[in-house]
N, CA, C and O atoms as a GROMACS GRO file, in nm:
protein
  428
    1UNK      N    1   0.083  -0.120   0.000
    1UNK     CA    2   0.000   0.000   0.000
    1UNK      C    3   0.087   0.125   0.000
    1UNK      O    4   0.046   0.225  -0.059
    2UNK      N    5   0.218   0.126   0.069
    2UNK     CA    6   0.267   0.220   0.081
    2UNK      C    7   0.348   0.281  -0.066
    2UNK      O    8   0.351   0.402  -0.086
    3UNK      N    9   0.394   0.211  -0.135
    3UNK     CA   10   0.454   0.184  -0.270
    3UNK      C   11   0.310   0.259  -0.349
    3UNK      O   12   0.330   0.350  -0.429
    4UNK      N   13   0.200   0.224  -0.328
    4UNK     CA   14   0.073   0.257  -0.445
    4UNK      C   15   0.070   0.409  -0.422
    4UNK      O   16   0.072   0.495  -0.510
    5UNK      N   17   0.066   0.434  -0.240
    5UNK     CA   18   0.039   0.611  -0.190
    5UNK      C   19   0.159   0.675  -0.213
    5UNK      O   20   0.143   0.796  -0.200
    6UNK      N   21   0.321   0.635  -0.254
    6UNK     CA   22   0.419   0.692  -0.338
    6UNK      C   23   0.372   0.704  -0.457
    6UNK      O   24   0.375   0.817  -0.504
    7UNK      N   25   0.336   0.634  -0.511
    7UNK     CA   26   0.290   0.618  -0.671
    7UNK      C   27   0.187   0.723  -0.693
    7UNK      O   28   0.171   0.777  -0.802
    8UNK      N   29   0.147   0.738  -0.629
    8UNK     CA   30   0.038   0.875  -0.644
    8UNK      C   31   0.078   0.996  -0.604
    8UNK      O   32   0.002   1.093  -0.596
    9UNK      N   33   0.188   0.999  -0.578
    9UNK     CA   34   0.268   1.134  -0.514
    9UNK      C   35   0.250   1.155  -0.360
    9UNK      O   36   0.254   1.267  -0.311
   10UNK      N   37   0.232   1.054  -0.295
   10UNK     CA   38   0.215   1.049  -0.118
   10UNK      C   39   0.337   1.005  -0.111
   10UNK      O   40   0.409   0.931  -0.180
   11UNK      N   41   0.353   1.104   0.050
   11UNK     CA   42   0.533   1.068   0.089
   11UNK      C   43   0.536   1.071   0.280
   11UNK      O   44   0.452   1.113   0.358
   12UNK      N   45   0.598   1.042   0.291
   12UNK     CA   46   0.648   1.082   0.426
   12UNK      C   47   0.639   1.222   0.497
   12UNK      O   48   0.731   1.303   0.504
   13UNK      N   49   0.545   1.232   0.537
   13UNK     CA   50   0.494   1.396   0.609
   13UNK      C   51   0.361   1.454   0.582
   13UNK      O   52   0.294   1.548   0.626
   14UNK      N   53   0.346   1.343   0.476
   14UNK     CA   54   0.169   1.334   0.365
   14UNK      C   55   0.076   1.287   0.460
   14UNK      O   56   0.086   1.167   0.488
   15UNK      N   57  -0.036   1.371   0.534
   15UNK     CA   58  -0.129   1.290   0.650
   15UNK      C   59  -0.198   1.132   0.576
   15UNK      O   60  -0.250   1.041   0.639
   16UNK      N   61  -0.184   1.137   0.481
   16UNK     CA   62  -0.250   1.035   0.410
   16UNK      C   63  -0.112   0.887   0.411
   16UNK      O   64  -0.100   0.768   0.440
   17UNK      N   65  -0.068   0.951   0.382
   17UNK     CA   66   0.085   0.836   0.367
   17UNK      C   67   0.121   0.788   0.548
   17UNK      O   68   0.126   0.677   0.600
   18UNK      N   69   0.140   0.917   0.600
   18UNK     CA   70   0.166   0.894   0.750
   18UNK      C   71   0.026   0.816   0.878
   18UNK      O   72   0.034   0.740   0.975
   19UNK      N   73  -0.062   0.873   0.824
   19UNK     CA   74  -0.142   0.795   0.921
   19UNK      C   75  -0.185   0.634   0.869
   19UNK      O   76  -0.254   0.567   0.946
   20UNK      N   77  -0.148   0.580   0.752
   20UNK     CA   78  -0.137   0.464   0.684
   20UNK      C   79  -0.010   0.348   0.786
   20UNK      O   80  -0.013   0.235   0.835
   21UNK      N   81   0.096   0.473   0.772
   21UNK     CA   82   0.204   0.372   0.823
   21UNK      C   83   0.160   0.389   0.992
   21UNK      O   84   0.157   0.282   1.053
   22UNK      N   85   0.129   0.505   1.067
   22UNK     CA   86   0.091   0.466   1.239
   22UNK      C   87   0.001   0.349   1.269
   22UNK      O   88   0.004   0.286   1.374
   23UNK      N   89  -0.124   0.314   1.109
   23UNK     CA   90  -0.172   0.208   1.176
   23UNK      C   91  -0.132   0.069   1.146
   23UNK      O   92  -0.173  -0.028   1.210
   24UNK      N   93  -0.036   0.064   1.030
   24UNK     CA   94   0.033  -0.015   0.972
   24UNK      C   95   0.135  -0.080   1.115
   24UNK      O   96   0.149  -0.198   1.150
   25UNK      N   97   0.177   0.010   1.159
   25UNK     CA   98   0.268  -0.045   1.282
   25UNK      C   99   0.230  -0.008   1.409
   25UNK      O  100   0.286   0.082   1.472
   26UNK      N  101   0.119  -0.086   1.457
   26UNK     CA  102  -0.018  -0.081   1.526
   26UNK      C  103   0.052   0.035   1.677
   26UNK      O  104   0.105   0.022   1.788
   27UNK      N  105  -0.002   0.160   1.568
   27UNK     CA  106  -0.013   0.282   1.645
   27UNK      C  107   0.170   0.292   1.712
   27UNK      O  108   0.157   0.340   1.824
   28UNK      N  109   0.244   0.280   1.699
   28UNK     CA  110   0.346   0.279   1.770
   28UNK      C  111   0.459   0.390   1.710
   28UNK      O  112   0.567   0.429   1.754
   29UNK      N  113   0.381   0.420   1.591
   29UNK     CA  114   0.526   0.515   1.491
   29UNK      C  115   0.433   0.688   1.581
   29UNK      O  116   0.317   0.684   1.624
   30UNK      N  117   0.500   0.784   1.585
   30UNK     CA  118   0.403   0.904   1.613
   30UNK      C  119   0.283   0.908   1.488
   30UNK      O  120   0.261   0.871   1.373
   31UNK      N  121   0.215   0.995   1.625
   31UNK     CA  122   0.087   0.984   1.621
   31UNK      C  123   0.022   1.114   1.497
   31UNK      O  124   0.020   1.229   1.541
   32UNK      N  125  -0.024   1.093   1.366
   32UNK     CA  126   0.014   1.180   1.275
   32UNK      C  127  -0.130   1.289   1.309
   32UNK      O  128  -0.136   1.407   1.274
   33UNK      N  129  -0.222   1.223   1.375
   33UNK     CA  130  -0.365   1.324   1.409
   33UNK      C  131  -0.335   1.394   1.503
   33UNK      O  132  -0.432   1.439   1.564
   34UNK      N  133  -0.200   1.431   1.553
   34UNK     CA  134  -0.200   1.502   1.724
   34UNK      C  135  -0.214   1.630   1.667
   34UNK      O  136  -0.238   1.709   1.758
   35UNK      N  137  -0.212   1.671   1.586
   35UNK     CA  138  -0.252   1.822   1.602
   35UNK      C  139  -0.345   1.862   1.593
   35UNK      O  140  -0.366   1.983   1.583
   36UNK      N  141  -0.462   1.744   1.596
   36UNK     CA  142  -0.604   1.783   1.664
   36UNK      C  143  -0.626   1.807   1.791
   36UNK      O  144  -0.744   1.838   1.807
   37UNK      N  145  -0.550   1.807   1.914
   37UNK     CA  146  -0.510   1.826   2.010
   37UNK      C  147  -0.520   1.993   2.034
   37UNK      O  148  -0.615   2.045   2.092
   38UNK      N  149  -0.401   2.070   1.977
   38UNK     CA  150  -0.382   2.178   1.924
   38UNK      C  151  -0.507   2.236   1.927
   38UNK      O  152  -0.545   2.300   2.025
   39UNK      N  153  -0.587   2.217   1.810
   39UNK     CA  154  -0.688   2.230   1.799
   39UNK      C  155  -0.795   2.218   1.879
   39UNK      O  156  -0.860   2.321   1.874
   40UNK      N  157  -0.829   2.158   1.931
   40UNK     CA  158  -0.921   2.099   2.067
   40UNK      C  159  -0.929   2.182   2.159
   40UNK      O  160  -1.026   2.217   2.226
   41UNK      N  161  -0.741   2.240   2.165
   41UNK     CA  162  -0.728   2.320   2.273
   41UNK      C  163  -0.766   2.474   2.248
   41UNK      O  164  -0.809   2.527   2.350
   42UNK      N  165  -0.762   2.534   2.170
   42UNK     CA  166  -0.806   2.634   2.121
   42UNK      C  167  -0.919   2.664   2.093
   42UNK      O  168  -0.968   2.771   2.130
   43UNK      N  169  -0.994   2.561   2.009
   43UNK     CA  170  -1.152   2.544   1.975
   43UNK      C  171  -1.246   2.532   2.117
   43UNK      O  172  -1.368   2.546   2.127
   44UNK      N  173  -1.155   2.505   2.217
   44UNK     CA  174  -1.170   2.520   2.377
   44UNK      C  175  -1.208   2.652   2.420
   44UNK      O  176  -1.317   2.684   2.468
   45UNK      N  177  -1.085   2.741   2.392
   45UNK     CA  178  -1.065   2.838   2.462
   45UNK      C  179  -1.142   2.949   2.410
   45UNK      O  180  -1.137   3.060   2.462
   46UNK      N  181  -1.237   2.912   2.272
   46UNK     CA  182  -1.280   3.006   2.200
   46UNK      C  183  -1.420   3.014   2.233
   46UNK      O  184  -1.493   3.113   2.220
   47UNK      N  185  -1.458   2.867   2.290
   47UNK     CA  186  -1.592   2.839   2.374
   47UNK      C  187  -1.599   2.886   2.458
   47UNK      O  188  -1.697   2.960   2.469
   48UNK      N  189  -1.514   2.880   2.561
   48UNK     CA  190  -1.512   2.947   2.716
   48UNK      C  191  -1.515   3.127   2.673
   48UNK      O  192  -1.626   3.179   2.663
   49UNK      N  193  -1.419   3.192   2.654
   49UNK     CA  194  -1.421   3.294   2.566
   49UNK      C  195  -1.590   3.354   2.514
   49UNK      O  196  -1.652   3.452   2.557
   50UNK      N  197  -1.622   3.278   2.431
   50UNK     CA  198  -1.727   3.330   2.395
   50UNK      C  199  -1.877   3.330   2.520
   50UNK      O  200  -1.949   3.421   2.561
   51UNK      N  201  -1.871   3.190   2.545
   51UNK     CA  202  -2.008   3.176   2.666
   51UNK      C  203  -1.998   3.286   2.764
   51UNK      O  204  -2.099   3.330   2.818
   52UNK      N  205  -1.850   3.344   2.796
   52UNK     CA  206  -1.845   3.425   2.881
   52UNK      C  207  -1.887   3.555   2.859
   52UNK      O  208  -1.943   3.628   2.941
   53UNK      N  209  -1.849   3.589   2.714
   53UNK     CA  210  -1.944   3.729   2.689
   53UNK      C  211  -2.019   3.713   2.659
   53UNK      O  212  -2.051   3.823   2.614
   54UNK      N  213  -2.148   3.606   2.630
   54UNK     CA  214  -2.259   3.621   2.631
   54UNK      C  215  -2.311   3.658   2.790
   54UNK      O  216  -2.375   3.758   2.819
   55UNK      N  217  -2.274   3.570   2.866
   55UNK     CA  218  -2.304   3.546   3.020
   55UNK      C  219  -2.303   3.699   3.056
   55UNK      O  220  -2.388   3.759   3.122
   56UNK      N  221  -2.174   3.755   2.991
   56UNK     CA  222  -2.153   3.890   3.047
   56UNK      C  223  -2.274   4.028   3.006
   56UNK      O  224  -2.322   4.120   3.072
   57UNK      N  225  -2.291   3.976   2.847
   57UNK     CA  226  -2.383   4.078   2.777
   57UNK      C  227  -2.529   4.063   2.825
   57UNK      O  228  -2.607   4.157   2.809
   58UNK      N  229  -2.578   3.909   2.901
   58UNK     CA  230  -2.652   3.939   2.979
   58UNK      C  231  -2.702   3.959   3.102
   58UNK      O  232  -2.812   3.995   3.143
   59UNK      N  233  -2.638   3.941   3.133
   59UNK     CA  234  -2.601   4.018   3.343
   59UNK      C  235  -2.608   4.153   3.313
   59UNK      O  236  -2.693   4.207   3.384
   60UNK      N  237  -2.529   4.263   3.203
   60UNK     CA  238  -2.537   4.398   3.168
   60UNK      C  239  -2.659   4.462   3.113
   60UNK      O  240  -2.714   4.571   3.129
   61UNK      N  241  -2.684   4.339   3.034
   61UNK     CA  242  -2.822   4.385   2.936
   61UNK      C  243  -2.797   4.480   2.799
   61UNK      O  244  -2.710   4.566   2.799
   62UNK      N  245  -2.870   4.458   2.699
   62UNK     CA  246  -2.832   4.478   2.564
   62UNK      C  247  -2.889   4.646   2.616
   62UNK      O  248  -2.782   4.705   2.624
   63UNK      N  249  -2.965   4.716   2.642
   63UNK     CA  250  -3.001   4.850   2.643
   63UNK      C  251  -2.860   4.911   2.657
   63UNK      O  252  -2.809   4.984   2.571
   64UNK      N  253  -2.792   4.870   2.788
   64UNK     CA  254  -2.677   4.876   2.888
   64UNK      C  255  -2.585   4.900   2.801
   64UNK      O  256  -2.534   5.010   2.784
   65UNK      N  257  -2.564   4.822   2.755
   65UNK     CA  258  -2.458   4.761   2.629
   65UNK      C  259  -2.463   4.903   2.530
   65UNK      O  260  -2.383   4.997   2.524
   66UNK      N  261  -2.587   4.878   2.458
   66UNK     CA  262  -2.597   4.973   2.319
   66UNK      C  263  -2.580   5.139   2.381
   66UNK      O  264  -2.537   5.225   2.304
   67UNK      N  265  -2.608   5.166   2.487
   67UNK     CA  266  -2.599   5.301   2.519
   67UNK      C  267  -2.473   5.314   2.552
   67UNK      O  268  -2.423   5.414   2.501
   68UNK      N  269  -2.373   5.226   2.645
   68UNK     CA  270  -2.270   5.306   2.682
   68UNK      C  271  -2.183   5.290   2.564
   68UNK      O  272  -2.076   5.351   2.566
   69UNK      N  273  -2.219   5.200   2.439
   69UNK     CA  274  -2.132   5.188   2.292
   69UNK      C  275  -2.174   5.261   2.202
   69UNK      O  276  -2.116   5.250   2.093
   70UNK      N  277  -2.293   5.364   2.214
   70UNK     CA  278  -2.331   5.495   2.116
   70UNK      C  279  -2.363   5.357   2.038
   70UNK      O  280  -2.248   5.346   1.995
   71UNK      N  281  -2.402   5.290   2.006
   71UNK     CA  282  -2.472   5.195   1.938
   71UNK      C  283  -2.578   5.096   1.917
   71UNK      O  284  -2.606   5.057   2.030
   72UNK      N  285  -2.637   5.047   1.847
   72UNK     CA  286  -2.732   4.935   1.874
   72UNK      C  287  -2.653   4.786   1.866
   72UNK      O  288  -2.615   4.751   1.754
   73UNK      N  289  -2.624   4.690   1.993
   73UNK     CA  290  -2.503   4.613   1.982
   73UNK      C  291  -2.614   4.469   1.910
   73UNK      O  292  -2.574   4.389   1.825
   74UNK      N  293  -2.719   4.469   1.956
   74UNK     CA  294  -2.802   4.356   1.907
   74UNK      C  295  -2.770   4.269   1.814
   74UNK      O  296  -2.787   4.150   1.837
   75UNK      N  297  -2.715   4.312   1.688
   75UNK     CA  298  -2.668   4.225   1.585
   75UNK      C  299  -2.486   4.142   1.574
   75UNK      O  300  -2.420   4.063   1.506
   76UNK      N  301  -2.479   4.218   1.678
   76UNK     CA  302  -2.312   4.201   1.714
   76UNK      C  303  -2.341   4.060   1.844
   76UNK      O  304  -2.267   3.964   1.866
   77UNK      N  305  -2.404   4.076   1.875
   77UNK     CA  306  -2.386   3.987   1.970
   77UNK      C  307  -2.497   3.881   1.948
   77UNK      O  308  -2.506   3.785   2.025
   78UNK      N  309  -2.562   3.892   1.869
   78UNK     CA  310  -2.655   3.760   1.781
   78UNK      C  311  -2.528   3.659   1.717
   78UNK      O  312  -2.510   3.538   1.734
   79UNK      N  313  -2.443   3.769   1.630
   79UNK     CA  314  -2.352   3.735   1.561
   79UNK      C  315  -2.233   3.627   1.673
   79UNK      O  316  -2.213   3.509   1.644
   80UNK      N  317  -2.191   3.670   1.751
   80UNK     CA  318  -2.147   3.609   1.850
   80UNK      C  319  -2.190   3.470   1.896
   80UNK      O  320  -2.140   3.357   1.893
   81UNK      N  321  -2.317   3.530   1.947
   81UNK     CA  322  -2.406   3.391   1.965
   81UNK      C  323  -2.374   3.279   1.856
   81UNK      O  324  -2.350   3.164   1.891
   82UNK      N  325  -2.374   3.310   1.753
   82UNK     CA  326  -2.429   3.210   1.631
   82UNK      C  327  -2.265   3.150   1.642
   82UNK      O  328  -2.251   3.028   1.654
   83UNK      N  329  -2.162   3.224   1.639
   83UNK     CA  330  -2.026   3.232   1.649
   83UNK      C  331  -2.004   3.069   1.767
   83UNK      O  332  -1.972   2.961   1.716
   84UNK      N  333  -2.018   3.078   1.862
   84UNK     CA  334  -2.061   2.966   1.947
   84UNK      C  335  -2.118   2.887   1.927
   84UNK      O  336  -2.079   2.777   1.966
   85UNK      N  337  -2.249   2.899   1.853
   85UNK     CA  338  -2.285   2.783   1.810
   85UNK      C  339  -2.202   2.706   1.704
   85UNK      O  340  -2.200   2.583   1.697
   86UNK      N  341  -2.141   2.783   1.628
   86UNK     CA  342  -2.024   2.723   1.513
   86UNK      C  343  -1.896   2.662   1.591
   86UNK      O  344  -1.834   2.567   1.543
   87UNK      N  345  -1.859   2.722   1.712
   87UNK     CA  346  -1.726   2.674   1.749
   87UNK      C  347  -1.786   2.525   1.864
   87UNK      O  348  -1.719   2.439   1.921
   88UNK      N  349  -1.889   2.542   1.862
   88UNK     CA  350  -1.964   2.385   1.898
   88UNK      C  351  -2.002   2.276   1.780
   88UNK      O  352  -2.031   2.171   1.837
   89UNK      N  353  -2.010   2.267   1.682
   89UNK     CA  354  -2.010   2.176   1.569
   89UNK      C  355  -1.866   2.154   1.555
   89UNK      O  356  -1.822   2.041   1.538
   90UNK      N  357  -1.782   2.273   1.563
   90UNK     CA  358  -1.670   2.260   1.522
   90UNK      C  359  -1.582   2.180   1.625
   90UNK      O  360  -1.494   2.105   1.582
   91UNK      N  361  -1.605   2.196   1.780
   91UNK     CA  362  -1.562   2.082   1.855
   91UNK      C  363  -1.578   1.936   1.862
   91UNK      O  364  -1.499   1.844   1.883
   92UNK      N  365  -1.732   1.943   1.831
   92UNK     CA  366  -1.821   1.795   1.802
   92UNK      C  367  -1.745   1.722   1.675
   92UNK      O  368  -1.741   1.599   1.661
   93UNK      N  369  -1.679   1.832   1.570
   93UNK     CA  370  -1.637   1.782   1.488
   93UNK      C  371  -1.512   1.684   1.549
   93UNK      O  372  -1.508   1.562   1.565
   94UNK      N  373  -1.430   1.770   1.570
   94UNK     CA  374  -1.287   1.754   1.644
   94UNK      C  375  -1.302   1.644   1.724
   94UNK      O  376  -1.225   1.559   1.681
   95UNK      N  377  -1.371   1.598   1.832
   95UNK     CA  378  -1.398   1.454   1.880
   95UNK      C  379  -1.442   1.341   1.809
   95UNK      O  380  -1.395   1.227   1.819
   96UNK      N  381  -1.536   1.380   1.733
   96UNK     CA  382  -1.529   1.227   1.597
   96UNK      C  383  -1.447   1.227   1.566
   96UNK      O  384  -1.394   1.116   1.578
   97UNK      N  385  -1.362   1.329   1.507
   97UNK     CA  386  -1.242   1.249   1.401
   97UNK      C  387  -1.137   1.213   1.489
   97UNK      O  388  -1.065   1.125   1.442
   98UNK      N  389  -1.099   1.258   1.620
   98UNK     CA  390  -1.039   1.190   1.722
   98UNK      C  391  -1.071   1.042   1.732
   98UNK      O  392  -0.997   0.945   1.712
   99UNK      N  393  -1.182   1.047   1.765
   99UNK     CA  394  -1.281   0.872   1.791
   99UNK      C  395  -1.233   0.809   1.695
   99UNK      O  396  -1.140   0.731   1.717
  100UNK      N  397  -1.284   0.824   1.568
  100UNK     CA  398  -1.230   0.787   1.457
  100UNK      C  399  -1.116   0.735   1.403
  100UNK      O  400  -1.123   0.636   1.331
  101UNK      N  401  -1.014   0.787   1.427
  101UNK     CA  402  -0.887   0.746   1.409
  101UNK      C  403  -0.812   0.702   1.548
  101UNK      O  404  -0.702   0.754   1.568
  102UNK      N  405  -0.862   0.613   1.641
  102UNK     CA  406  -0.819   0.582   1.723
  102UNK      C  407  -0.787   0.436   1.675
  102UNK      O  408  -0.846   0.380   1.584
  103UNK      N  409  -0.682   0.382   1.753
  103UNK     CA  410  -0.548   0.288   1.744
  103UNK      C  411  -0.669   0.178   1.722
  103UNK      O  412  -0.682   0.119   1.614
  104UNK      N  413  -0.760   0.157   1.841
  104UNK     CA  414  -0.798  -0.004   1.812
  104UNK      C  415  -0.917   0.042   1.737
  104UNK      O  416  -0.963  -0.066   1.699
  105UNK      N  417  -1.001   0.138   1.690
  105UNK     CA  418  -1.126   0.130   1.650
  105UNK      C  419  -1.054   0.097   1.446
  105UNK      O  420  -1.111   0.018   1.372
  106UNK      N  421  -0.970   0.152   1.418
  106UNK     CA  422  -0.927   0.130   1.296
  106UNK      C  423  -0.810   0.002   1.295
  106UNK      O  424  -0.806  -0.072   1.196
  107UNK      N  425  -0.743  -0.014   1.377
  107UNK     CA  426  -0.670  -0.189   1.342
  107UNK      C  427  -0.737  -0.287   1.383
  107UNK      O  428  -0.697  -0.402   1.365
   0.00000   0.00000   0.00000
């Protein structure tokens, strides 16, 4: 297999070539998905981050908000909202493909 994913222009550093050979040599070569980790951790911090200024925008209240910002903030912080809801699919994502490519569920 590895000879066919050269043959197609896959090499060594190629997530496709590399996560072939980690399960090829049952999980023991590094681990080529860890920088979903990375990710996880950030896609983390962007959740906490965000729930918190919602939490915050409503303890203050949107009137609160739009007056002391000479503005109407309503659409800014819908936007936000929705923002959270995206960096939640986007975590949900990040744990399947974790699940997914785990050592015994694929050898």
């Amino acid at each position: 297999v590895q000879d066919i994913l050269r043959e197609q222009g896959r090499n060594e550093g190629d997530l496709v070539y590399d996560a072939f050979a980690y399960f090829k040599m049952s999980c023991l070569a590094e681990n080529p998905f860890d920088f979903l980790s990375g990710y996880e951790d950030r896609v983390g911090s962007a959740i906490v981050s965000t729930a918190a200024f919602l939490t915050s925008a409503t303890d203050v209240g949107m009137n609160q908000i739009s007056e002391e910002c000479g503005a109407d903030v309503t659409d800014t912080v819908e936007l936000i909202k929705q923002l959270g809801q995206g960096l939640d699919v986007i975590m949900d994502s990040i744990h399947r493909s974790v699940a997914m490519v785990k050592c015994g569920r694929v050898g």
